[in-house]
Each structure stands twice: as C-alpha cells, then as structure tokens.
CHARMM-style PDB file with segment names, atoms N, HN, CA, C and O in Angstrom:
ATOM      1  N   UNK     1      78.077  87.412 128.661  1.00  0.00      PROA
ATOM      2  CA  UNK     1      79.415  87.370 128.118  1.00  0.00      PROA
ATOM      3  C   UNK     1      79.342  87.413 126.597  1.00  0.00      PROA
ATOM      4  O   UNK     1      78.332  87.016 126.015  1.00  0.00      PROA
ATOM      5  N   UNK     2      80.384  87.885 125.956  1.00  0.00      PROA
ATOM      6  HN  UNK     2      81.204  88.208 126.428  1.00  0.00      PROA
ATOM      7  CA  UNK     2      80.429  88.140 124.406  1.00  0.00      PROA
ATOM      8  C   UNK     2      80.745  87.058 123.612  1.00  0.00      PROA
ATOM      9  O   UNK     2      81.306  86.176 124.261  1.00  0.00      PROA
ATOM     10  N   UNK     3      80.626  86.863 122.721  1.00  0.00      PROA
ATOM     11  HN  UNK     3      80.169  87.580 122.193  1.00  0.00      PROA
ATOM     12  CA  UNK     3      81.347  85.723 122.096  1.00  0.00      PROA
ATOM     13  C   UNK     3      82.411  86.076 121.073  1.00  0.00      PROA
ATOM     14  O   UNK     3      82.518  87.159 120.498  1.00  0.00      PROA
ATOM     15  N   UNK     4      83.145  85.057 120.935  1.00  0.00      PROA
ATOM     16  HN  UNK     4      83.058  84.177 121.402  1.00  0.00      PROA
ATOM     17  CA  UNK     4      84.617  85.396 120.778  1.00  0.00      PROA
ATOM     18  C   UNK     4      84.638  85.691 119.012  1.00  0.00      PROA
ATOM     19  O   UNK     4      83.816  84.890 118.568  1.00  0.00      PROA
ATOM     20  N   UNK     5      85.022  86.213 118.253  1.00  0.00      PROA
ATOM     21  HN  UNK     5      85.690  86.864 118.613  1.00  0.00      PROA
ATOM     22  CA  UNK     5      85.336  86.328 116.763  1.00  0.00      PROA
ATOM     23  C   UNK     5      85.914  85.421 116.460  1.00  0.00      PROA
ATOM     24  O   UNK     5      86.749  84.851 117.162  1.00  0.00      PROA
ATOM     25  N   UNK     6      85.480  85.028 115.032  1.00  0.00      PROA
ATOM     26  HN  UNK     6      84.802  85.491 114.462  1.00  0.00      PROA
ATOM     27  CA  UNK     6      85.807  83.647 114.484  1.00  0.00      PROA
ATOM     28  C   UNK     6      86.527  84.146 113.366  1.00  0.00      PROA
ATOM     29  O   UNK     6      86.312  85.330 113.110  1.00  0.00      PROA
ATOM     30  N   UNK     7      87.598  83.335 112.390  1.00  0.00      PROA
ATOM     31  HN  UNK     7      87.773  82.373 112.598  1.00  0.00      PROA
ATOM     32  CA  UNK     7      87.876  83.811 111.621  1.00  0.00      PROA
ATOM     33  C   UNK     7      86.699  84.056 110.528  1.00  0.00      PROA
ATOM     34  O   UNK     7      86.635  85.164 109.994  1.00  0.00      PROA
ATOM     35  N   UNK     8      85.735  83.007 110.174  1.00  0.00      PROA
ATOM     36  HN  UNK     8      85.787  82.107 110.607  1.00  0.00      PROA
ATOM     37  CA  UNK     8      84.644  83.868 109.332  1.00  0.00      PROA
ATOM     38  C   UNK     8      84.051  84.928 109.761  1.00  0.00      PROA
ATOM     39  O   UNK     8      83.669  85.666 108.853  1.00  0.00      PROA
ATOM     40  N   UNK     9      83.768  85.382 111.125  1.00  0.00      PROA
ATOM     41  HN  UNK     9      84.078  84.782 111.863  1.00  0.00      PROA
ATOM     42  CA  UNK     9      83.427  86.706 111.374  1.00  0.00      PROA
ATOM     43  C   UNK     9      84.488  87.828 111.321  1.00  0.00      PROA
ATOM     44  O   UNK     9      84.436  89.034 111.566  1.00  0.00      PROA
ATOM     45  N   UNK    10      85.194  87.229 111.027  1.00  0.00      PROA
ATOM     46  HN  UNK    10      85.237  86.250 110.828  1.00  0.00      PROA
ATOM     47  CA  UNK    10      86.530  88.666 111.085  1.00  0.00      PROA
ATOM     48  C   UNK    10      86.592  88.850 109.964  1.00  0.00      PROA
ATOM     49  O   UNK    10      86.873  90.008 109.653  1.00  0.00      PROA
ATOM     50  N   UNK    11      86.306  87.557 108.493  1.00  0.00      PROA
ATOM     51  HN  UNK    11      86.077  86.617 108.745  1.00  0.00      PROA
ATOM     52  CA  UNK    11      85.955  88.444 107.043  1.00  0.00      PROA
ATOM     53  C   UNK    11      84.521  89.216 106.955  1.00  0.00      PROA
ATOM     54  O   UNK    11      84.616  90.412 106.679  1.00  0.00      PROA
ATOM     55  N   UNK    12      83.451  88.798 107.115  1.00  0.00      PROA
ATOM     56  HN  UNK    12      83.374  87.827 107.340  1.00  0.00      PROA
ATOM     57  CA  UNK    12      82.515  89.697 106.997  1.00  0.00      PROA
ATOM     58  C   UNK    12      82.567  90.815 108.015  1.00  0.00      PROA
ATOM     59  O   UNK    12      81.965  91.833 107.675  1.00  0.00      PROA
ATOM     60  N   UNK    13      83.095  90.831 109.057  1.00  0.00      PROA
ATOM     61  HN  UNK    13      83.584  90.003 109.333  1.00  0.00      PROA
ATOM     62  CA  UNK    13      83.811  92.354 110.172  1.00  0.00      PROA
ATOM     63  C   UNK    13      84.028  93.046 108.842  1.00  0.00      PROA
ATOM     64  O   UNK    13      83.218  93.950 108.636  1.00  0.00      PROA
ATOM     65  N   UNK    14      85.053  92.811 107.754  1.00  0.00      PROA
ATOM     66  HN  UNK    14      85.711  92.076 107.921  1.00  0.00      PROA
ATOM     67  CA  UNK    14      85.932  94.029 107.078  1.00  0.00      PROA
ATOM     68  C   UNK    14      85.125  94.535 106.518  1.00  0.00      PROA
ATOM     69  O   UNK    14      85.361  95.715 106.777  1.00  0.00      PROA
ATOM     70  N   UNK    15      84.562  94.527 106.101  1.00  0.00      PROA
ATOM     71  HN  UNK    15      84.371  93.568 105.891  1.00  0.00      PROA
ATOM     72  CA  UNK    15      83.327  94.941 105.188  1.00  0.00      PROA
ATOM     73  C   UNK    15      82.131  96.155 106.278  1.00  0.00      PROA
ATOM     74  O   UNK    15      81.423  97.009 105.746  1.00  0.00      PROA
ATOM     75  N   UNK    16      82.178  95.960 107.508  1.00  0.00      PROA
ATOM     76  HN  UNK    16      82.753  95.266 107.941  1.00  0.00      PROA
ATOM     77  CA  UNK    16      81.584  96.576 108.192  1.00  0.00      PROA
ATOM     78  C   UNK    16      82.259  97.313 109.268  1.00  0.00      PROA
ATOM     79  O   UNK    16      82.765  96.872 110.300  1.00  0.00      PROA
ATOM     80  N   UNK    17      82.126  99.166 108.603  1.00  0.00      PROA
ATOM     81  HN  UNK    17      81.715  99.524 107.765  1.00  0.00      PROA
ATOM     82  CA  UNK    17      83.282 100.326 109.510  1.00  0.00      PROA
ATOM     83  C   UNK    17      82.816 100.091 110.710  1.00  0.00      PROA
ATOM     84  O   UNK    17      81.587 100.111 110.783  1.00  0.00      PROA
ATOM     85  N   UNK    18      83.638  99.782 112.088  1.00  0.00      PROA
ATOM     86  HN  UNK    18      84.636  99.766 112.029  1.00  0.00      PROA
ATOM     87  CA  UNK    18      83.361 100.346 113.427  1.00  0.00      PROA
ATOM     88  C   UNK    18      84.536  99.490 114.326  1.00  0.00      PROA
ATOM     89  O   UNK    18      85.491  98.950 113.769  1.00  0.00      PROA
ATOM     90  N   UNK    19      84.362  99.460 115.493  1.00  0.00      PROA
ATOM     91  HN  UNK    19      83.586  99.899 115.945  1.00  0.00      PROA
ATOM     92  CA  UNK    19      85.516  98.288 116.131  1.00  0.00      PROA
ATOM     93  C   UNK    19      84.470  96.675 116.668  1.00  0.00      PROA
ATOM     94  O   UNK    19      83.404  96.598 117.280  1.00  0.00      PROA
ATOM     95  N   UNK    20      85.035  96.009 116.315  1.00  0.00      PROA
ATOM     96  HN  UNK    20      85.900  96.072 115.818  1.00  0.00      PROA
ATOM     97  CA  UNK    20      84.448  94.556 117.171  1.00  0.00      PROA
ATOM     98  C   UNK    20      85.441  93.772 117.837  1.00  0.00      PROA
ATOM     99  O   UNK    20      86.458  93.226 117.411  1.00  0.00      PROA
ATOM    100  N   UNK    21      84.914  93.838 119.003  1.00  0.00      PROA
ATOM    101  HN  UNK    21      84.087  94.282 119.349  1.00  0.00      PROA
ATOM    102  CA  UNK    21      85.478  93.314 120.142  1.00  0.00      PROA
ATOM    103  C   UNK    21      85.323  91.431 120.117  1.00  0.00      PROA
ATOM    104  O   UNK    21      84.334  90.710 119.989  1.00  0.00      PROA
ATOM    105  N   UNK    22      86.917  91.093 120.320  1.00  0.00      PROA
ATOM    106  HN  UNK    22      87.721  91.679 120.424  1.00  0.00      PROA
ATOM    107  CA  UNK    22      86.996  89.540 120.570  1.00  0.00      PROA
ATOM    108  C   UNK    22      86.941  89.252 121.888  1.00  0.00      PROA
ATOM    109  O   UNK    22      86.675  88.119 122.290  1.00  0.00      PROA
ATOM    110  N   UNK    23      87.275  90.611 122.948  1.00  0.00      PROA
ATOM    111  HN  UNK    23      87.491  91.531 122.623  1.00  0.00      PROA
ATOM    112  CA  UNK    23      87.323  90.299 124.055  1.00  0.00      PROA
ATOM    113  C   UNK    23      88.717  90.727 125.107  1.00  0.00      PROA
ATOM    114  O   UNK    23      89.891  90.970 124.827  1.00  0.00      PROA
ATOM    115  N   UNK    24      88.355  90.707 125.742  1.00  0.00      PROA
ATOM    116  HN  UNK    24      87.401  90.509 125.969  1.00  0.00      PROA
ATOM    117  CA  UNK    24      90.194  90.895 127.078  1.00  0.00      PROA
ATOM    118  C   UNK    24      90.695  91.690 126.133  1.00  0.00      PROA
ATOM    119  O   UNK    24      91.798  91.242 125.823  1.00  0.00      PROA
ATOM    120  N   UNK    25      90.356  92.935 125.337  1.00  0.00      PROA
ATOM    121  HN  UNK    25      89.459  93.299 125.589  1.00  0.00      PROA
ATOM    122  CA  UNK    25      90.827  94.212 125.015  1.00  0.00      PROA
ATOM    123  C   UNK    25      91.036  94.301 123.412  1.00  0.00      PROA
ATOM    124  O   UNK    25      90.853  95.260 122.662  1.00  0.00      PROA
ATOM    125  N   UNK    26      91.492  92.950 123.126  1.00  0.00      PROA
ATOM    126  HN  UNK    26      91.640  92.171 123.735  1.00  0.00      PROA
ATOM    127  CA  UNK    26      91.590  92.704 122.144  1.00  0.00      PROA
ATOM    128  C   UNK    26      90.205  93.455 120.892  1.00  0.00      PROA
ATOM    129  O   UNK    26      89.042  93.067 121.000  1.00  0.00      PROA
ATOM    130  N   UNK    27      90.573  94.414 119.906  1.00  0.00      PROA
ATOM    131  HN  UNK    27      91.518  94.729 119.819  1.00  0.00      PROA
ATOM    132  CA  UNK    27      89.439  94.693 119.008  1.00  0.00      PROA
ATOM    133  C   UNK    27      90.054  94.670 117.830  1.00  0.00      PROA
ATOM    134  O   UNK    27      91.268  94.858 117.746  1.00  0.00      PROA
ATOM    135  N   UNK    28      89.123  94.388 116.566  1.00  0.00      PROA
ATOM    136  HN  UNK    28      88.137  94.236 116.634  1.00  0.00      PROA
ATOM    137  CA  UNK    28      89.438  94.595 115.506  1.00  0.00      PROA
ATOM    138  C   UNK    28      88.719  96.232 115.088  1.00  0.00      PROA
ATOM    139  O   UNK    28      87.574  96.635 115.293  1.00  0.00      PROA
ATOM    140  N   UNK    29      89.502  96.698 114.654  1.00  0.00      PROA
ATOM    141  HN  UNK    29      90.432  96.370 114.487  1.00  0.00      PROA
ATOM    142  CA  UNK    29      88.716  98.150 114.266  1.00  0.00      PROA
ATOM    143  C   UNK    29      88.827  98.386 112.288  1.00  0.00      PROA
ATOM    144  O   UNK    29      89.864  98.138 111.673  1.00  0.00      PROA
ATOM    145  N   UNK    30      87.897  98.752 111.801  1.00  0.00      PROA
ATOM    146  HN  UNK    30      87.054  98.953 112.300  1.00  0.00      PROA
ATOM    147  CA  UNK    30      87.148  98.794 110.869  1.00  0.00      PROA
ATOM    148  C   UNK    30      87.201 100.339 109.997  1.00  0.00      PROA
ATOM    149  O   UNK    30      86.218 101.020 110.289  1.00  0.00      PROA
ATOM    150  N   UNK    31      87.931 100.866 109.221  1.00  0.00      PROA
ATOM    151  HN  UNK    31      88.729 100.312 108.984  1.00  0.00      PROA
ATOM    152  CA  UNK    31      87.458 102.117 108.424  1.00  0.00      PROA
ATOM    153  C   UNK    31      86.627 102.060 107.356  1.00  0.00      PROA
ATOM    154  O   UNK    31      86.381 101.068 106.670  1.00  0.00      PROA
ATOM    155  N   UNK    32      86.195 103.181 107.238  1.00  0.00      PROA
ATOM    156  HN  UNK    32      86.394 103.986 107.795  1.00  0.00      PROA
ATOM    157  CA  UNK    32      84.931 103.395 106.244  1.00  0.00      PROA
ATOM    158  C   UNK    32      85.582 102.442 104.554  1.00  0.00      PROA
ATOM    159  O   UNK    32      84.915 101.882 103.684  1.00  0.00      PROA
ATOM    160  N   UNK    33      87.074 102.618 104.679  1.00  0.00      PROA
ATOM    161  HN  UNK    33      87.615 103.073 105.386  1.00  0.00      PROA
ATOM    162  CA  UNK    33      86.763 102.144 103.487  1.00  0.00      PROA
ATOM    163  C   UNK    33      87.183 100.554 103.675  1.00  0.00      PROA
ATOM    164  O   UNK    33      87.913 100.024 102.838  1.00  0.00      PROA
ATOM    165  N   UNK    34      86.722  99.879 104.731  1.00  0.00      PROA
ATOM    166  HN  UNK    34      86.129 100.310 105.411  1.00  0.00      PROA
ATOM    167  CA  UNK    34      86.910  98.681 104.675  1.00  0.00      PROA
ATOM    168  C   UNK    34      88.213  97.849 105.317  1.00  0.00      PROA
ATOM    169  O   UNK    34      88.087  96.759 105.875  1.00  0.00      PROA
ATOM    170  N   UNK    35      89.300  98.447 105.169  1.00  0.00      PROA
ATOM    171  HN  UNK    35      89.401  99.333 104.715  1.00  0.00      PROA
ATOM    172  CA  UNK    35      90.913  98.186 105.760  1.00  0.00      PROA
ATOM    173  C   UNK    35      90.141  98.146 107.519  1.00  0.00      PROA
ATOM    174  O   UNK    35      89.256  98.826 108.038  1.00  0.00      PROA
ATOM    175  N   UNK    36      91.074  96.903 108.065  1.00  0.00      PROA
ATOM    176  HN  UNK    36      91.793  96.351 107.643  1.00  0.00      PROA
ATOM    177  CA  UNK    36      91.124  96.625 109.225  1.00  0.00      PROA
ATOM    178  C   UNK    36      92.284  96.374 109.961  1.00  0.00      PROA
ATOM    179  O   UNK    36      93.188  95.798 109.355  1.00  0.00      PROA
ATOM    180  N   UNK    37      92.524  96.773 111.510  1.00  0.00      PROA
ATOM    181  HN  UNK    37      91.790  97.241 112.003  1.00  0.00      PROA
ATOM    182  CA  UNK    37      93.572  96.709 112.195  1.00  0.00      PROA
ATOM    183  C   UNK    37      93.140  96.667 113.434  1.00  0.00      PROA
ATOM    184  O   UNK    37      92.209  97.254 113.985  1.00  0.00      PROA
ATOM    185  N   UNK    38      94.593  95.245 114.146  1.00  0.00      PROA
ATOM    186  HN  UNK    38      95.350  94.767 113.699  1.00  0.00      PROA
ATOM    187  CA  UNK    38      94.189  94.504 115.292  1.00  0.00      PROA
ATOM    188  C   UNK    38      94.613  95.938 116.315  1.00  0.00      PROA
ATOM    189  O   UNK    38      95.102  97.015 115.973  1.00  0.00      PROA
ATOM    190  N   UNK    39      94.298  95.554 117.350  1.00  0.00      PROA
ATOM    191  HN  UNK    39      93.901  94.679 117.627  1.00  0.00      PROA
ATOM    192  CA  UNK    39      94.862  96.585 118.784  1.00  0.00      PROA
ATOM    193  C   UNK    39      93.719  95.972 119.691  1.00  0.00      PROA
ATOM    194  O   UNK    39      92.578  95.531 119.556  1.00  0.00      PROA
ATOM    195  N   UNK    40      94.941  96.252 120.998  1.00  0.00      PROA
ATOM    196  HN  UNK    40      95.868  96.611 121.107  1.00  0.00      PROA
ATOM    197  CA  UNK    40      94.756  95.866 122.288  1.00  0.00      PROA
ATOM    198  C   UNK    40      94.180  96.884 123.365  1.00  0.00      PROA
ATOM    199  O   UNK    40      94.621  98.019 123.184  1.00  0.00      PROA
ATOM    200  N   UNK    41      93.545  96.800 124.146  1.00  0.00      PROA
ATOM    201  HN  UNK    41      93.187  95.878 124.293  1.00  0.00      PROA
ATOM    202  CA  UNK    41      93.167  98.129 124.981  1.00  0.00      PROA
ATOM    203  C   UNK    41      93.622  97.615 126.028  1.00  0.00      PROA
ATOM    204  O   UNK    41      93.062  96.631 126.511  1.00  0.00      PROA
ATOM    205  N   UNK    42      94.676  98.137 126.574  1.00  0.00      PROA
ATOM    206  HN  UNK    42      95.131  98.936 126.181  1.00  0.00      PROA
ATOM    207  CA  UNK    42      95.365  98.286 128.125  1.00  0.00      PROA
ATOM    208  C   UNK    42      95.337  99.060 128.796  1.00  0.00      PROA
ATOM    209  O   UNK    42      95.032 100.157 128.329  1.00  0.00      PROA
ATOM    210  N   UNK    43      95.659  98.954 130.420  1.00  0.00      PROA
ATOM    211  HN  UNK    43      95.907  98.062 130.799  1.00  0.00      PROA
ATOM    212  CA  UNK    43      95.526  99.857 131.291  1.00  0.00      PROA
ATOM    213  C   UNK    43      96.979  99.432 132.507  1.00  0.00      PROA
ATOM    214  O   UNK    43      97.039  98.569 133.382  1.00  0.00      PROA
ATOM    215  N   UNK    44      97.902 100.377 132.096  1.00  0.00      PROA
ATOM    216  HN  UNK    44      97.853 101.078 131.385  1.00  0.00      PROA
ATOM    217  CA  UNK    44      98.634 100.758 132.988  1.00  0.00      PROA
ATOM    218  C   UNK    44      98.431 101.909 134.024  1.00  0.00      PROA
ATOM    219  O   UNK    44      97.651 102.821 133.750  1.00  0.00      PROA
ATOM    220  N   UNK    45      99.087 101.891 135.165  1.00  0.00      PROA
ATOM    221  HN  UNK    45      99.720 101.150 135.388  1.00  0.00      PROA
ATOM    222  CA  UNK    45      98.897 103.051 136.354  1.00  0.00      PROA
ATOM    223  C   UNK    45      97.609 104.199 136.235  1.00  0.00      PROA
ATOM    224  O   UNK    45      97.791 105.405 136.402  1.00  0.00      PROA
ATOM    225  N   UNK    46      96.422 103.648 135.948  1.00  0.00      PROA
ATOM    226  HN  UNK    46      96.273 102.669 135.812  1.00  0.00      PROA
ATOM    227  CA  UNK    46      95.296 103.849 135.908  1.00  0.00      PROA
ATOM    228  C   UNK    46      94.691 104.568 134.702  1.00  0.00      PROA
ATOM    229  O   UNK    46      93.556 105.032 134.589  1.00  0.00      PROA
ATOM    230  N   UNK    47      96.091 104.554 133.486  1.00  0.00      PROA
ATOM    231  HN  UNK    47      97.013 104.177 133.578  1.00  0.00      PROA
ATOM    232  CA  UNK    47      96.062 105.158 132.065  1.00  0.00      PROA
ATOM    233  C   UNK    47      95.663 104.306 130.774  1.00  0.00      PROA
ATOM    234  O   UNK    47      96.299 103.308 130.435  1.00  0.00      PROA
ATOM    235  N   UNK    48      94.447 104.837 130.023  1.00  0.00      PROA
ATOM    236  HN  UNK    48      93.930 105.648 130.299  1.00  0.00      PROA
ATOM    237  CA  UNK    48      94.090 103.467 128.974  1.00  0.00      PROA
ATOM    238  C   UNK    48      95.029 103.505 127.777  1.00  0.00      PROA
ATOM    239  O   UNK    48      95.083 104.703 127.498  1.00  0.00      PROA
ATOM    240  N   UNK    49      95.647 102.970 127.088  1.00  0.00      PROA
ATOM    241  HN  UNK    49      95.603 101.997 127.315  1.00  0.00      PROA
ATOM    242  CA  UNK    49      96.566 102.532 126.177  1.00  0.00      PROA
ATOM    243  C   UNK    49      95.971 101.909 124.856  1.00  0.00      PROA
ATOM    244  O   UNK    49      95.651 100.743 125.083  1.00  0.00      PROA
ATOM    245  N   UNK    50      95.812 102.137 124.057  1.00  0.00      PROA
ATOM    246  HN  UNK    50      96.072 103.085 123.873  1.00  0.00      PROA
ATOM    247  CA  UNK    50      95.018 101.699 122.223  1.00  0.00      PROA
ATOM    248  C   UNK    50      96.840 101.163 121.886  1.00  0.00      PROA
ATOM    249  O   UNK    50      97.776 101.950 121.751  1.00  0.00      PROA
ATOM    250  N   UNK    51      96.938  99.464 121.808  1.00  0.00      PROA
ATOM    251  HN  UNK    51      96.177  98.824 121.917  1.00  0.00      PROA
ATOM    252  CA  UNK    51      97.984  99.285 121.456  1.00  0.00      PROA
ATOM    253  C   UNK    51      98.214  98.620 119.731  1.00  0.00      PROA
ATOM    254  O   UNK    51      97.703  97.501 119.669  1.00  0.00      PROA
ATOM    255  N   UNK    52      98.739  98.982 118.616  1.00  0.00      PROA
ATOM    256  HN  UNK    52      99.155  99.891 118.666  1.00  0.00      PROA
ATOM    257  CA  UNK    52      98.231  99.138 117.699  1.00  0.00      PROA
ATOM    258  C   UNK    52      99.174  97.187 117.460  1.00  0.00      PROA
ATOM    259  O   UNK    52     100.176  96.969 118.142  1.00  0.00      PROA
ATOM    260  N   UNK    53      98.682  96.149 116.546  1.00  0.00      PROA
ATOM    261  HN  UNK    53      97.868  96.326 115.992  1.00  0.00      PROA
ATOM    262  CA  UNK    53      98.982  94.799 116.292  1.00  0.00      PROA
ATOM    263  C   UNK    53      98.961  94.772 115.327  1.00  0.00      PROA
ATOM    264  O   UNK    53      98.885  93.561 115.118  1.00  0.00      PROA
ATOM    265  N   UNK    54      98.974  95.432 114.026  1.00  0.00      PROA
ATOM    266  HN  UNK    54      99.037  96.416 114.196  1.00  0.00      PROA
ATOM    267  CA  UNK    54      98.780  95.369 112.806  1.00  0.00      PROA
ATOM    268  C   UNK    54      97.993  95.445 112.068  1.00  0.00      PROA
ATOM    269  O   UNK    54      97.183  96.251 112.525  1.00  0.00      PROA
ATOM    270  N   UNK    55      97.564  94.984 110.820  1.00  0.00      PROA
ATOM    271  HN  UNK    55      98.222  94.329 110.448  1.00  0.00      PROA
ATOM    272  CA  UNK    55      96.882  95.099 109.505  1.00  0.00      PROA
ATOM    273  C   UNK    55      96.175  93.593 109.653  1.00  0.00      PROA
ATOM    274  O   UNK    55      96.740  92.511 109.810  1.00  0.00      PROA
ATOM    275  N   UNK    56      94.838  93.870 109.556  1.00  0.00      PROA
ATOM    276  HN  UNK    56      94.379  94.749 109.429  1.00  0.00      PROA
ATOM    277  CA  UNK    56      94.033  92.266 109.663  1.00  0.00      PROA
ATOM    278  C   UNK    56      94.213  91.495 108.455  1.00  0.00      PROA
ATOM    279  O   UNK    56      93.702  90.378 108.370  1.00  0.00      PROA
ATOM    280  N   UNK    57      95.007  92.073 107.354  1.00  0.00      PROA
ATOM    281  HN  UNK    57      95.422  92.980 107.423  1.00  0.00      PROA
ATOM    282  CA  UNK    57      95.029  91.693 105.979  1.00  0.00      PROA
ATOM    283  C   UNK    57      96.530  90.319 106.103  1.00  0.00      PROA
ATOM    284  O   UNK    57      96.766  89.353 105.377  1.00  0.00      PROA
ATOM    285  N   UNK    58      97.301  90.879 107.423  1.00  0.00      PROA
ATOM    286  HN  UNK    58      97.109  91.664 108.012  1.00  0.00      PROA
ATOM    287  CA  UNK    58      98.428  90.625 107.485  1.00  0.00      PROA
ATOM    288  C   UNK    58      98.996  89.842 108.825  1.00  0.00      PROA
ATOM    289  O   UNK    58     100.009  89.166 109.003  1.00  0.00      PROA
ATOM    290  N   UNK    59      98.051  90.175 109.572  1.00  0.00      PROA
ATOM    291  HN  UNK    59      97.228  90.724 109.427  1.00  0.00      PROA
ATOM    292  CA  UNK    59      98.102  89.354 110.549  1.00  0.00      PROA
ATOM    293  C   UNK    59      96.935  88.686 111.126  1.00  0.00      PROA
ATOM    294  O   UNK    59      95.839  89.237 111.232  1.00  0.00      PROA
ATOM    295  N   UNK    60      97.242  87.249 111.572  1.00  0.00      PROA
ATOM    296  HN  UNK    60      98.132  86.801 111.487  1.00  0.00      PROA
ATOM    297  CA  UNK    60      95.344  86.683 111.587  1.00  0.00      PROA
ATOM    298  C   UNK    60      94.826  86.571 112.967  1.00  0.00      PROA
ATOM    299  O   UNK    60      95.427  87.104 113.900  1.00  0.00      PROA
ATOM    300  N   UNK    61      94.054  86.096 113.086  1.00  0.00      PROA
ATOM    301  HN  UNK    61      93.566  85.664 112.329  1.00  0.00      PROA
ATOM    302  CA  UNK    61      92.965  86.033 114.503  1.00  0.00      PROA
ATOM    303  C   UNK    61      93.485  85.413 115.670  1.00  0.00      PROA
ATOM    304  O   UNK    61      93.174  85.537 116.855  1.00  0.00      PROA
ATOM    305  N   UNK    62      94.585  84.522 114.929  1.00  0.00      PROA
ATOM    306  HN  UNK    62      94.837  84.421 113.966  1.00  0.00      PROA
ATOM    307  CA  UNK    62      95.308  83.752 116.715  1.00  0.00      PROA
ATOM    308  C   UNK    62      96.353  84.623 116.569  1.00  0.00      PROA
ATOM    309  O   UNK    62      96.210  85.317 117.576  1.00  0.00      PROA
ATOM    310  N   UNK    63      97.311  85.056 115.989  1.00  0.00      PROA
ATOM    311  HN  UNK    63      97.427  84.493 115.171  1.00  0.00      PROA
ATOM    312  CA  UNK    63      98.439  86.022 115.719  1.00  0.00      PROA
ATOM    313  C   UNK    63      98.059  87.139 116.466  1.00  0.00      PROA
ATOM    314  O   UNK    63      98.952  87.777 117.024  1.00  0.00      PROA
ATOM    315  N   UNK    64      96.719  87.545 116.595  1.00  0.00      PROA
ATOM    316  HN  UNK    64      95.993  87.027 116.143  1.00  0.00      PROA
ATOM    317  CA  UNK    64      96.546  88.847 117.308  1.00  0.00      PROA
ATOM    318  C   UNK    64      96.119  88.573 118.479  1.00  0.00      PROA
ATOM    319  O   UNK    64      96.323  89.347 119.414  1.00  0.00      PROA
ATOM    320  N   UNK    65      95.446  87.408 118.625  1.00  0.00      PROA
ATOM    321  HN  UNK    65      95.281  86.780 117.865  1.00  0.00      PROA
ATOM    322  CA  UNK    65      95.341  86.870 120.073  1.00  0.00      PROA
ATOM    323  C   UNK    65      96.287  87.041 121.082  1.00  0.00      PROA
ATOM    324  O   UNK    65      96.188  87.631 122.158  1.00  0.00      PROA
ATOM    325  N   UNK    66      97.525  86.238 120.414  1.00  0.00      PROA
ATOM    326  HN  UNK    66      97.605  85.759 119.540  1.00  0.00      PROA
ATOM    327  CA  UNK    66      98.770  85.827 120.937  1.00  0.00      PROA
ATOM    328  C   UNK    66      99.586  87.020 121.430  1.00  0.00      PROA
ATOM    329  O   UNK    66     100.055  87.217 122.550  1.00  0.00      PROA
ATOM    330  N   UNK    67      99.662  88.021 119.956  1.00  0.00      PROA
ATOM    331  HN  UNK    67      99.281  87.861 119.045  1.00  0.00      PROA
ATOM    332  CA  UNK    67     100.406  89.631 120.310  1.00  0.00      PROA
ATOM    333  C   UNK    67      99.767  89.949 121.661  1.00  0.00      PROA
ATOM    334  O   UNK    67     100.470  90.055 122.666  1.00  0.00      PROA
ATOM    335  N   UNK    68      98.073  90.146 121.703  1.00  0.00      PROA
ATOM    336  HN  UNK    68      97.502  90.060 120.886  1.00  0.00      PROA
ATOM    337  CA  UNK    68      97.460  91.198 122.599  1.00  0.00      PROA
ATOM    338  C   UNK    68      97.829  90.398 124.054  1.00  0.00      PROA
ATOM    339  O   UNK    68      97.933  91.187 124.994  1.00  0.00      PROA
ATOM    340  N   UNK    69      98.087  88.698 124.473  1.00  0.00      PROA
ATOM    341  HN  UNK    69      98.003  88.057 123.710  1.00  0.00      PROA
ATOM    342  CA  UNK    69      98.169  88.388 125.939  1.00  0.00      PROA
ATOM    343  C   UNK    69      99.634  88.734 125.811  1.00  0.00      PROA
ATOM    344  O   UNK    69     100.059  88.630 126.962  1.00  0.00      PROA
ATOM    345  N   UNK    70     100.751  89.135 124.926  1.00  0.00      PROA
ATOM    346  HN  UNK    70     100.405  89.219 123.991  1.00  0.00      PROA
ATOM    347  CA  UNK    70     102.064  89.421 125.655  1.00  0.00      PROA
ATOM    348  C   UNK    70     101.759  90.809 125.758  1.00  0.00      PROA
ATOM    349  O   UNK    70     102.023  91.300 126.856  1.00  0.00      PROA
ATOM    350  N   UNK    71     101.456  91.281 125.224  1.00  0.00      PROA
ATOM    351  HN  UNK    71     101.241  90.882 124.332  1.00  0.00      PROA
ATOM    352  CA  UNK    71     101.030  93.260 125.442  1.00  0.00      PROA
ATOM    353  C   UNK    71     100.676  93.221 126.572  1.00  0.00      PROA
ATOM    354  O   UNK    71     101.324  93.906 127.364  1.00  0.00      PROA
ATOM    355  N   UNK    72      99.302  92.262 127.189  1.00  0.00      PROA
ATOM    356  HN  UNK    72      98.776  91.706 126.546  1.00  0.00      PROA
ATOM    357  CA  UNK    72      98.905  92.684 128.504  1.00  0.00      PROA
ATOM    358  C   UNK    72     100.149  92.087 129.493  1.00  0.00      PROA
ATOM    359  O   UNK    72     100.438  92.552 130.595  1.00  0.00      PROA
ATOM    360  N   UNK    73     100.495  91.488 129.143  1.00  0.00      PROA
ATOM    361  HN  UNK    73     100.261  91.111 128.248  1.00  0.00      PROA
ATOM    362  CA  UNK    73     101.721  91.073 130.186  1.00  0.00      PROA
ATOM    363  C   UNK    73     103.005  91.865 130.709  1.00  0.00      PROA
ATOM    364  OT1 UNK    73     103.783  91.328 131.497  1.00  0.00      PROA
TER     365      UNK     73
END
C-alpha cells in the first residue's frame, strides 16, 4: 500500500514535474515549471474521468481530500 502525502511532501512534490498519488484517485500533478494542481481520477459507466480541484497554491491537502470523496460520490 502507498503512503498517503503529507503536507511537507506536497511542498517538496512542487518542485518535482510529474503526478504523485495520495491515493483513492486523488493526485497532485506537477509541470515542468513547478505550478501544481489537485484532480481526482474517476470512473463512471466503465469511462475514466481526470477531474480537475484546483491550484495546489490555492487549495490545500485536506481541501482536496474532501473535494475528491464528494467527486467520487
């Protein structure tokens, strides 16, 4: 099992381009130039869904928690 992102790992995350996963779909994703944004990965009627939660600058680690379990709901 993975372990969950902490808010100190979600500042040193920005700094490093790619997506990191907190888990149950939830990822933080990473551009080259550093800017980060939350999103959810869902699956309706057997279709995957990238659901976009904002700017990591702007919204924080339980805030996106919270967004991504009503998304899956």
């Amino acid at each position: 099992m993975m372990a969950k992102l902490t808010a100190i790992a979600v500042k040193a995350a920005l700094g490093k381009p790619g997506r990191h996963s907190d888990g149950d779909g939830l990822i933080l994703a990473v551009g080259a130039g550093g800017n980060g944004s939350w999103m959810v990965r869902v699956q309706k009627d057997g279709k995957r869904r990238d659901i976009g939660l904002g700017a990591a600058s702007k919204v924080t680690l339980s805030q996106a928690r919270i967004s991504a379990a009503a998304a899956r709901s």
